[in-house]
VOGU-3710 file (C-alpha; in Angstrom, 3 decimals, decimal comma):
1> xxxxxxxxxx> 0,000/0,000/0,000  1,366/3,341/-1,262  1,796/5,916/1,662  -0,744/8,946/1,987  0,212/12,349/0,323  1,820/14,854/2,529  0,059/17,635/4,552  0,714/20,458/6,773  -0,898/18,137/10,437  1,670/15,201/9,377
11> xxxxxxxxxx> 5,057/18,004/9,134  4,433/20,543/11,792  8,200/20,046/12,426  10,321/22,248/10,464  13,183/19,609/10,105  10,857/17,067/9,647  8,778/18,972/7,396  12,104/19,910/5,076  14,581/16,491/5,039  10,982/14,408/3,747
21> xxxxxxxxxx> 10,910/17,717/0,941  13,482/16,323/-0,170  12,333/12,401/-1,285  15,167/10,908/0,912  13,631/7,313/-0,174  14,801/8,264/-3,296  18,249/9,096/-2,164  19,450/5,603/-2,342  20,293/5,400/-5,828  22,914/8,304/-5,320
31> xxxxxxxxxx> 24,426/6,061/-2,264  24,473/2,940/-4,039  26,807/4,979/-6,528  29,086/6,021/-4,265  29,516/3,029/-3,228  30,472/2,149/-6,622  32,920/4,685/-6,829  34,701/3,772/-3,902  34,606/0,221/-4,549  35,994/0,610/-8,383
41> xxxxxxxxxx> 39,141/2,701/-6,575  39,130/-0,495/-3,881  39,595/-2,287/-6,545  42,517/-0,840/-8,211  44,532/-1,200/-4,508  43,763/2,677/-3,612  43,723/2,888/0,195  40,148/4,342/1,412  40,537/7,753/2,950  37,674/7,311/5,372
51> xxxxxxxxxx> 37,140/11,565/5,733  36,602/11,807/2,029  34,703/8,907/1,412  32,477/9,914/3,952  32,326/14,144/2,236  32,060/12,776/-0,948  28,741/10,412/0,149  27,416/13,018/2,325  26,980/15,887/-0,016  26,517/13,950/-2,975
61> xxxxxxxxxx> 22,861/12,832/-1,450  23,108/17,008/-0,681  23,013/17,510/-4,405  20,504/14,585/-5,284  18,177/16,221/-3,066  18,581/19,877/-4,197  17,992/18,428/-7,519  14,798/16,822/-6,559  13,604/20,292/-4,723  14,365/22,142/-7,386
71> xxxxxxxxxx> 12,404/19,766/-9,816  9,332/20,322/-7,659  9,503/24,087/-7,554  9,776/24,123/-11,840  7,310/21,317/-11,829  4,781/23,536/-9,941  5,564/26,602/-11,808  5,072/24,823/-15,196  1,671/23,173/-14,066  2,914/19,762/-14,431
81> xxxxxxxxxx> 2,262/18,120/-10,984  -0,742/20,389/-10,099  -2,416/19,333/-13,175  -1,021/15,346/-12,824  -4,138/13,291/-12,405  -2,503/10,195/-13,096  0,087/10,084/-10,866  1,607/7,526/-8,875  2,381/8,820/-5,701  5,012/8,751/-4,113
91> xxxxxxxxxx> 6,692/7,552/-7,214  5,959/9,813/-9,894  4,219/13,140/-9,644  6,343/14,779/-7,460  6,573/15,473/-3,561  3,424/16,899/-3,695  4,693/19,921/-0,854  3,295/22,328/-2,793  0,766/21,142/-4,052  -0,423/20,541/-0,848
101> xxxxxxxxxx> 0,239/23,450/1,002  3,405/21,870/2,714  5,758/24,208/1,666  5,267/27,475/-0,446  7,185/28,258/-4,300  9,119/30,583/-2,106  10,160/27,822/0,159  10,992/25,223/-1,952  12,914/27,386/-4,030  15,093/28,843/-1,632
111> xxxxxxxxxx> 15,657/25,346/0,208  16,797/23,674/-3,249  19,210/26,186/-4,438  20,540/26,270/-0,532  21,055/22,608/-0,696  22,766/22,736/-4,145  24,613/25,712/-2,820  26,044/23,795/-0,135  27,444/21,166/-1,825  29,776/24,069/-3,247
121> xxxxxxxxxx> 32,456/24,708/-0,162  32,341/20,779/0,032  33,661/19,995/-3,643  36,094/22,993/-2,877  37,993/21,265/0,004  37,823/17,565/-1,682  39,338/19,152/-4,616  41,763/21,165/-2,266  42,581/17,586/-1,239  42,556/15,431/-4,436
131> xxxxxxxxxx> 43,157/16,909/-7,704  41,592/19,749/-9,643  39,970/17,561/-12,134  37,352/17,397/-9,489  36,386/20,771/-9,781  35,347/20,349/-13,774  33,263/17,022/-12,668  31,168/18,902/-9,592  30,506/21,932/-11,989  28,853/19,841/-14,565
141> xxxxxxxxxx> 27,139/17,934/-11,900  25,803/21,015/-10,848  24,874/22,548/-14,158  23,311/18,830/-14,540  21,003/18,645/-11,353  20,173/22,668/-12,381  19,726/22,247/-16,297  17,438/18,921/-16,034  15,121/21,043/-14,613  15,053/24,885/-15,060
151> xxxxxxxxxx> 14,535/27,312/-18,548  16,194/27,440/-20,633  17,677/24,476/-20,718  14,760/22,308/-19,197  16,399/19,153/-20,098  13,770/16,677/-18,750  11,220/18,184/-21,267  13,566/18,086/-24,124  13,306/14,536/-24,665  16,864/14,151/-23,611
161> xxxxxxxxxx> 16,234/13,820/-19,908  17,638/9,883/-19,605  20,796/11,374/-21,470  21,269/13,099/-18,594  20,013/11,156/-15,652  22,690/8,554/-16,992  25,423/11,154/-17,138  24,368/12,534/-13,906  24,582/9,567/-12,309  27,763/8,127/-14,316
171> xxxxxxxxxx> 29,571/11,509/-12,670  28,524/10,291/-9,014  30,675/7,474/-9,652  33,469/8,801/-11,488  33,847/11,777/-9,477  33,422/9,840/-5,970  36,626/7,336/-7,572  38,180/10,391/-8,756  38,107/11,743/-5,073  40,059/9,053/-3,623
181> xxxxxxxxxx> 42,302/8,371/-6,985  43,411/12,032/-7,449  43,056/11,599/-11,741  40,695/10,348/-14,028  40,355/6,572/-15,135  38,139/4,223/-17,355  37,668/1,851/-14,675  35,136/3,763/-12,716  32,955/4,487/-15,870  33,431/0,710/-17,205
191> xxxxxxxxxx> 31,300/0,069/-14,040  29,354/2,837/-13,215  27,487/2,698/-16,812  25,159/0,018/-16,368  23,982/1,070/-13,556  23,224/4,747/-14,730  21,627/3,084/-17,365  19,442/1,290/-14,921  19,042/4,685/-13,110  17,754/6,456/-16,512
201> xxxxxxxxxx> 15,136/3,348/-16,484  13,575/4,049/-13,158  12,802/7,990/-14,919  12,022/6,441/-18,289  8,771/4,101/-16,564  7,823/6,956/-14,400  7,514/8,672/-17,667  4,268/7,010/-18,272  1,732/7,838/-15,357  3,126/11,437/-15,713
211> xxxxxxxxxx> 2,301/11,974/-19,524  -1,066/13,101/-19,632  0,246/16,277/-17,613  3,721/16,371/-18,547  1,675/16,519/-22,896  -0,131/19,825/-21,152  2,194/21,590/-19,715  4,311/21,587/-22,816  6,951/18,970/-21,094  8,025/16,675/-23,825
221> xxxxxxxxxx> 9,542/13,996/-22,535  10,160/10,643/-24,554  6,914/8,925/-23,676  5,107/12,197/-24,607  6,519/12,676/-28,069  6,464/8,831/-28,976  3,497/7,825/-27,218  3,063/5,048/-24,819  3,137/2,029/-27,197  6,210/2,658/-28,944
231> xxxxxxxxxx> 7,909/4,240/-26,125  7,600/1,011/-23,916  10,332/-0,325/-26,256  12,714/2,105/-24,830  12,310/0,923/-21,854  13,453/-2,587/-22,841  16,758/-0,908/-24,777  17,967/0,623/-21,633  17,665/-2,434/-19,696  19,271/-4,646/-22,268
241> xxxxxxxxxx> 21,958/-2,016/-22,877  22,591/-2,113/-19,164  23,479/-5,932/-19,052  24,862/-6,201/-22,396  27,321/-3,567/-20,885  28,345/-5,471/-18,088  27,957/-8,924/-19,574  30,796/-7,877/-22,312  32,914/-5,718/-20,022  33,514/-9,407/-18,294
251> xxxxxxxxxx> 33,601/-11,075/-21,122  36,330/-8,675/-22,176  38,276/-8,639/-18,983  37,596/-4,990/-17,982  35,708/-5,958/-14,955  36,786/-9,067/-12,365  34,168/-12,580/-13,272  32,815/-11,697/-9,947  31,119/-8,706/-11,488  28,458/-11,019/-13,252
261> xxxxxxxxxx> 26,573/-10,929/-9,949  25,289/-7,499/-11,420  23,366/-9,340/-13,970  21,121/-11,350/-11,423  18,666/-8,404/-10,704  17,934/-8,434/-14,581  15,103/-10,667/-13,125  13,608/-7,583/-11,579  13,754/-6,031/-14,887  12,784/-8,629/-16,980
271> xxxxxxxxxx> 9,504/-8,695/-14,713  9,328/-4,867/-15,014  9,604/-5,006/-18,904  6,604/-7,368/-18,956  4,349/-5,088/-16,884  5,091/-2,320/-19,036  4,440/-3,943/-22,491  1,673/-5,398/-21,294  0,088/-2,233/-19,387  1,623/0,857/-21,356
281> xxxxxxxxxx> -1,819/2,240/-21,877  -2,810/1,250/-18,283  0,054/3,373/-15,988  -2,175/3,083/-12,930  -0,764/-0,908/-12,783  2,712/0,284/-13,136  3,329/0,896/-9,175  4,748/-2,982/-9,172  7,124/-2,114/-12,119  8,714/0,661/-11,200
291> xxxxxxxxxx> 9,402/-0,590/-7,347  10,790/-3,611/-9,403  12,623/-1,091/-11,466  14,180/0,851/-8,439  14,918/-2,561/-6,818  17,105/-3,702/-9,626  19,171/-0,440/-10,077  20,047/-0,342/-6,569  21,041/-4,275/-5,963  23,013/-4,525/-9,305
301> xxxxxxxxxx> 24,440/-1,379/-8,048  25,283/-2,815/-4,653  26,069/-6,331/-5,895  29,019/-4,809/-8,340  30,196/-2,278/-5,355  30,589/-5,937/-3,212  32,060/-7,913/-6,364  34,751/-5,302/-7,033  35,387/-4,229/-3,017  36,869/-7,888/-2,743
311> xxxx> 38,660/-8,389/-6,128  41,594/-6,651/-4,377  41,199/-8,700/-1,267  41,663/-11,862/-3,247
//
């Protein structure tokens, strides 16, 4: 049973009412990639600095949730959630804070640019500490978690918004790697790429409750402009490309054998893909999907962190 919309009796709490703004259930995606990043420099015999592992994880959820206040305070300028009859909540449709009186534009937009603001003095002393390269990957994660939602730019209505969501995500775990590894290397993005992939999957399905009011307010996402029967195949290209990706990265050597545990919660997605062809024109049965969508991302995510975290040990 999905959990009841939010309202001003249930957040009378100010710090309550602001860390649940920010969708921390949603936060786990941006952990689980972390944890790849540290794992992949693991991997290559890099000692763990334990202070800049724990920065990096810290205010990279910081930025993941400034990025999902600050899609809430376009969404509800740009009539998308208000007008989102359809939705899915808490999965799709957005936090709903404003909608419901939780939290005013004002608020929200203040709070999101405060959180992505913070993140700033953070990157400045990991880079101080690792290597400046750092510096170019947090600015285009920042321009990333701003762009995908705000004019001009408005990526997510653009049609391009998994493009992004995958190279947001693929910077989490290069960037967290880079932090600890003080220069740039493949090994990090070899790994991280399925699972951004997988990421870009979990916005691709919520796609299709939302696109009744996304078609409205002028958002024109991928499921808008192709419609829901021939955008459920896109669905099944990111998936595939996601274990194809890791399946050949083994095959080629550029991942440890023990990486093939990634491919086991393709079982999840397999069972996702079948809701979705089945009930593209039906997105009120989609709830089981995407909870098996989000369950696959972040166990292949935390499966490959475990697989390449021991391949030095061995």
């Amino acid at each position: 049973m999905n959990p009841p919309e939010p309202n001003r009796q249930r957040f009378g709490n100010p710090f309550v009412k602001y860390f649940a703004a920010t969708r921390p259930a949603f936060l786990s995606v941006t952990l689980v990639g972390t944890l790849i990043g540290l794992a992949t420099a693991s991997a290559d015999g890099l000692t763990i600095n334990g202070v800049k592992a724990l920065l990096t994880v810290l205010f990279a959820l910081v930025a993941h949730a400034g990025a999902n206040v600050v899609n809430d305070y376009y969404d509800a300028l740009n009539g998308a959630d208000a007008n989102n009859q359809t939705r899915l909540f808490p999965f799709t449709g957005g936090s709903r804070f404003i909608q419901n009186g939780v939290l005013t534009l004002r608020e929200t937009r203040r709070f999101g640019y405060a959180l992505l603001g913070a993140v700033i003095p953070a990157g400045l002393w990991l880079t101080a500490h690792s290597a400046g390269g750092l510096l170019l990957i947090g600015l285009i994660g920042l321009l990333m978690a701003w762009a995908y939602s705000a004019p001009p730019l408005q990526l997510m209505a653009r049609g391009v918004g998994e493009g992004a969501i995958t190279g947001g995500w693929l910077l989490v775990v290069l960037g967290t790697d880079f932090v600890q590894r003080g220069e740039f290397s493949s090994h990090p993005l070899v790994a991280g790429f399925p699972f951004a992939l997988l990421v870009a999957a979990i916005l691709y399905l919520n796609q299709f409750p939302d696109a009744l009011a996304d078609a409205a307010s002028g958002k024109r996402t991928l499921v808008v402009l192709l419609g829901p029967q021939k955008a459920r195949w896109g669905y099944i290209v990111l998936i595939s490309a996601a274990y194809l990706w890791l399946a050949f990265s083994v095959v080629l050597g550029a991942l440890p054998p023990s990486c093939v545990a990634g491919l086991l919660p393709a079982v999840w997605s397999v069972k996702a893909s079948r809701r979705l062809l089945a009930e593209a024109d039906n997105p009120a049965r989609l709830t089981p999907a995407i909870k098996e969508t989000i369950a696959a991302a972040n166990i292949h995510g935390i499966f490959i962190s475990i697989a390449l975290a021991l391949t030095h040990r061995v």
